[in-house]
Structure formats: structure tokens, C-alpha cells
N, C-alpha and C positions, 0 to 999 in steps of 0.2 A: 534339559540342557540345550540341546539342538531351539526348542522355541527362544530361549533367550538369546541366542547365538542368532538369530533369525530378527526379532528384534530390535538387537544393535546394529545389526547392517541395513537394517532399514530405516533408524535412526540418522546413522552415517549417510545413506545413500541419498534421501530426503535433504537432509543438510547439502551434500554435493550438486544436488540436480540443483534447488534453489540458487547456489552460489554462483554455478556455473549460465545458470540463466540469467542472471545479475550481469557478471560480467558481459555474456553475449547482448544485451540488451543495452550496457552501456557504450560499447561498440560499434552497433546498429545506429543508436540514438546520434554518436558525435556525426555520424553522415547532417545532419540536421543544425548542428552546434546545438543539440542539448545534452544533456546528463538523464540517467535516467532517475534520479532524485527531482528534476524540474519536470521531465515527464508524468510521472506518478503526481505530482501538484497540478499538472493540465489536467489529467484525468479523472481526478476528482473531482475537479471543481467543477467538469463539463459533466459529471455525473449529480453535483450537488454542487448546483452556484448557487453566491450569499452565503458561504457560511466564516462563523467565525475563523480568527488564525487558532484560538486554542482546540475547537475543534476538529480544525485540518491538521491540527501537530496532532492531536489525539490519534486521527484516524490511518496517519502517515507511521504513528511511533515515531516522531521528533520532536526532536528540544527543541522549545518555541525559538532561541534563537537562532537555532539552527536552519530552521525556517524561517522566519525572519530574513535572514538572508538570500533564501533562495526567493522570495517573496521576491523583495526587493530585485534581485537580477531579471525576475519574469518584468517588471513595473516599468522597470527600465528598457526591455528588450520592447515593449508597449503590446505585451499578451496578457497582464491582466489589470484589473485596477482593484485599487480600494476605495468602497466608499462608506458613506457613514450609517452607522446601523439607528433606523430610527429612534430605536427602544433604548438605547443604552448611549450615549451620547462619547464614552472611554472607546467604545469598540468601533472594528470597521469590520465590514462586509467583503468578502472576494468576490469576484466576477471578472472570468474570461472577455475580453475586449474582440471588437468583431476579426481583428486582425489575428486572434488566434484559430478561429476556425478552419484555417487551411492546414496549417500546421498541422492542426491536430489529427484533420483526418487524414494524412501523409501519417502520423504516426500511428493512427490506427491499422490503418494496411500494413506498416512496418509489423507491428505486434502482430499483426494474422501471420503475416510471413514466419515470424522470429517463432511462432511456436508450429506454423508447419515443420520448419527446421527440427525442430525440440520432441517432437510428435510422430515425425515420419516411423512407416511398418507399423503404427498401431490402428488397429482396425474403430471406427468411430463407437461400436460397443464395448471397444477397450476405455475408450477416452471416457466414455461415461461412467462406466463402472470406476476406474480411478477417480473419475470426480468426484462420485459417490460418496467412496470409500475414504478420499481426502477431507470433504467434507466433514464426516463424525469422526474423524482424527482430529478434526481442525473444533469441533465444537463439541468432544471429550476434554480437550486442554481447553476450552473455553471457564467451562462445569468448573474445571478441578481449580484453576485460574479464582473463578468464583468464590469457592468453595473455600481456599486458602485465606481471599480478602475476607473473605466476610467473618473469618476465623477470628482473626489480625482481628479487624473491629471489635466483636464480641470479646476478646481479651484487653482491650485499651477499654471501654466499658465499661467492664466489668471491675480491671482497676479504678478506675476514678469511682468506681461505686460507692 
């Protein structure tokens, strides 16, 4: 009983640290005039420029118009552009424009900062082992994630069989 009780507040508490990160990050960010929605879309793309918008909604978890829009406010603010994707003549490409390189590293320092805040009293073999430990939490729900679509399939399938 106590592990299940154990658990659920760790469920909860997981939930809370996330939310509350969220918010302190959106916080931090307006020092900048960004969102941390438009931040998370610099950061990918300067981890993976060129790639698609449905890829970057993939890898955001947003609804392409949703993005879309933020797309659009970055194009206009002139940090990123779109261009055309050789291979597919419907699609465009993202890429950070040279203008956003400052920015960006202004917002990396912020991030170092915002999770010193977030982090303070844990000793660096704490932070690892949580990483660790976050990690096969994070790619246990990956498996089961899997596990469930590929179920879904195999039953839509197996109908039309």
C-alpha cells in the first residue's frame, strides 16, 4: 500500500516540478520578449536545422497550426526563415537566420541559470542519478506508448482482414 501511496506523489510531484518549471521559464524568457513555446522552436532547430514543420510539431507535441503560428511570429521577428525543401517542392525547410544566434545564446545562459535555480542543494551525483533514473521512466512510457500503438494497429488490421 505505502509503494502505491509512494507512486502517486511521485506522479504528482513529477507533474508539479514540470509545471512549475514551465511557468518559471516563461517568466525568465519574457525578459527577452519570448514565450517559452517560441523558445523550445529556437532550440530545436539550432539543435536540428532544415527540418520539416511537421516534424518540428512532432517533436514539440503541437498542432501544426499551432505552430504555424509561432513559426510565423519567429519569421517575422527575422529569427528564422523558411526555405524550400529540394525534394518535395509542397514543403519548406526551417533554419535559424544569423540574427538569431545572439538571442539564442542569451537564452542558453538563461536556461543554465533557470535550472541552477531549479537544482540548487543537489549534489552533481544527485543530478545524475535523477537523470538517470528520469531517463527509463521517460523510455518505460516510451515501450508502453509503443506497445499500445502498435496494438491499435494490429487490431484495425486485423479488422479489415
Amino acid at each position: 500500500m505505502r509503494a502505491r501511496r509512494n507512486n502517486r506523489e511521485l506522479a504528482f510531484s513529477i507533474n508539479d516540478v514540470a509545471r512549475l518549471l514551465r511557468t518559471f521559464a516563461d517568466h525568465s524568457a519574457a525578459r527577452f520578449g519570448m514565450t517559452r513555446a517560441k523558445w523550445a522552436v529556437l532550440a530545436r532547430l539550432d539543435r536540428f536545422e532544415g527540418l520539416k514543420q511537421a516534424e518540428l510539431a512532432e517533436m514539440l507535441d503541437l498542432q501544426p497550426i499551432s505552430l504555424t503560428r509561432l513559426l510565423d511570429g519567429l519569421a517575422e521577428s527575422g529569427l528564422i526563415e523558411r526555405r524550400p525543401d529540394p525534394d518535395d517542392r509542397r514543403a519548406k525547410r526551417l533554419y535559424l537566420t544569423p540574427g538569431a544566434r545572439p538571442l539564442l545564446e542569451r537564452l542558453t545562459e538563461l536556461g543554465e541559470d533557470l535550472m541552477e535555480t531549479a537544482l540548487a542543494g543537489l549534489a552533481p551525483a544527485d543530478v545524475n542519478g535523477l537523470l538517470a533514473h528520469l531517463s527509463t521512466v521517460k523510455e518505460n512510457l516510451r515501450q508502453a506508448i509503443q506497445k499500445k500503438q502498435n496494438g491499435k494497429q494490429a487490431a484495425l488490421e486485423q479488422r479489415y482482414d
